[in-house]
C-alpha positions as CSV (number, residue, x, y, z in Angstrom):
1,X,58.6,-48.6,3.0
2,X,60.8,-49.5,6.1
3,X,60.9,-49.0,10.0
4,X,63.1,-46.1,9.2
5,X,61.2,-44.0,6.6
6,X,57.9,-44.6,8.5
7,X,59.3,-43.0,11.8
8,X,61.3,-40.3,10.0
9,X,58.0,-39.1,8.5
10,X,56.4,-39.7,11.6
11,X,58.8,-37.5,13.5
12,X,58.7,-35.2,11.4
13,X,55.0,-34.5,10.6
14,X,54.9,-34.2,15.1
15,X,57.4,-31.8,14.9
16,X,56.1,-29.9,11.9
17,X,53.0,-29.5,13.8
18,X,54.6,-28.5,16.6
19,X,56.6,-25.9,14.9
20,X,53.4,-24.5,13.5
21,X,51.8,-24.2,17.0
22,X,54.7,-22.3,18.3
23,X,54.3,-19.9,15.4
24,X,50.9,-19.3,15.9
25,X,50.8,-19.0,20.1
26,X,53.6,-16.5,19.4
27,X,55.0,-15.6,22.6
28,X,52.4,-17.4,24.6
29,X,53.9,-20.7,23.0
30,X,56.6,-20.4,25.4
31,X,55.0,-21.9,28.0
32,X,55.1,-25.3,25.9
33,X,58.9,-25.3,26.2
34,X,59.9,-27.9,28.3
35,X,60.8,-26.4,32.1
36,X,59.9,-23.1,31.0
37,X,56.2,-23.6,32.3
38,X,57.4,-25.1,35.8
39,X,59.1,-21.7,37.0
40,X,57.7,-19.7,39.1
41,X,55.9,-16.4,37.2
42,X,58.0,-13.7,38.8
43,X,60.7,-16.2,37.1
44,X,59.4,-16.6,34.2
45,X,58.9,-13.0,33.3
46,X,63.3,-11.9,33.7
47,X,63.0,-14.0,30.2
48,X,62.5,-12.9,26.9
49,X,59.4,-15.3,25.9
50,X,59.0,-14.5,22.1
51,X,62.6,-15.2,21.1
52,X,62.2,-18.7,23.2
53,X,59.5,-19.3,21.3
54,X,60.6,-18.4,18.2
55,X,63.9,-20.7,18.9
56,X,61.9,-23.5,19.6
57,X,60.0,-23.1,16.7
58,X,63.0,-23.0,14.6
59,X,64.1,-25.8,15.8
60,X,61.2,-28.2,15.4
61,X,61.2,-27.0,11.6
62,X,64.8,-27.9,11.2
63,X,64.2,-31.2,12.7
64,X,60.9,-31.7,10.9
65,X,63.0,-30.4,7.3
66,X,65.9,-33.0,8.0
67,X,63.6,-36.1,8.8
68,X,61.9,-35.1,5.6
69,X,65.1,-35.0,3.6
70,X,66.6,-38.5,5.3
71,X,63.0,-39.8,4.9
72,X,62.5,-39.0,1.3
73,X,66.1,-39.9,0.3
74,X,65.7,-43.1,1.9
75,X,62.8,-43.8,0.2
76,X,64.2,-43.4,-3.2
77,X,67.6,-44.4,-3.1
78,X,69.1,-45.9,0.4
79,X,67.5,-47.1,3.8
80,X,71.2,-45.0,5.4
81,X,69.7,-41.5,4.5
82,X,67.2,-42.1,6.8
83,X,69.2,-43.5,9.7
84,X,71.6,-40.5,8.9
85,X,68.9,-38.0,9.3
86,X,68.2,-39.8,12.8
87,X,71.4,-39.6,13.7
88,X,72.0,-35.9,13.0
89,X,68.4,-35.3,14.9
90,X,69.6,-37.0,17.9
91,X,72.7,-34.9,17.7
92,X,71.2,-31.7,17.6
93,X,68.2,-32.5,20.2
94,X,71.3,-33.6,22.7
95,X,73.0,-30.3,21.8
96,X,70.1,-28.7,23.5
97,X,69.2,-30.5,26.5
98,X,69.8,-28.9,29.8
99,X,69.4,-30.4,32.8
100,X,69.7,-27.1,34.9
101,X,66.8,-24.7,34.2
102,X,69.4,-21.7,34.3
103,X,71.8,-22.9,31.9
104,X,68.8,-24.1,29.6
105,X,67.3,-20.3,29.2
106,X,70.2,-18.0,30.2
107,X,70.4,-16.7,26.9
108,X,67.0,-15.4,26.7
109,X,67.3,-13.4,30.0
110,X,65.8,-9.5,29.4
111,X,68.7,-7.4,30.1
């Protein structure tokens, strides 16, 4: 096994886990999310917690389903699955990095 299969399965057993503590926390996993928990509470509550929650679950399953795939493909045929499957996680983790708090969770704002 290589560099690259070892830290795709890696990253994608954290993120599994991850995924699976958002599901069970519910809406009270949103507070794990990244900038969420640094807002003040009368902040925090003009947002729709369970659908953040349930977003960032989603996404750490994704991730965690994609390092599996470029993990086990790399294992059994080519050492590029797996540095594909890095590549596209790094794309997609970018794709949802905000550095302002209101752009990050506007679209999870109770109407």
């Amino acid at each position: 096994m290589n560099a690259w299969v070892i830290t795709c399965l890696m990253l994608a057993v954290l993120f599994g886990i991850m995924g699976v503590i958002l599901a069970l926390l519910k809406e009270k996993g949103a507070m794990l999310i990244s900038g969420f928990n640094t807002l003040a509470r009368e902040e925090r509550e003009k947002y729709d917690k369970k659908k953040m929650s349930i977003d960032a679950r989603n996404n750490f399953l994704l991730w965690s389903v994609i390092l599996l795939f470029g993990a086990g493909l790399s294992y059994f045929f080519s050492n590029y699955f797996a540095v594909f499957a890095m590549l596209i996680w790094i794309i997609l983790f970018f794709k949802g990095v905000h550095i302002d708090t209101d752009k990050a969770f506007d679209k999870y704002k109770k109407a």
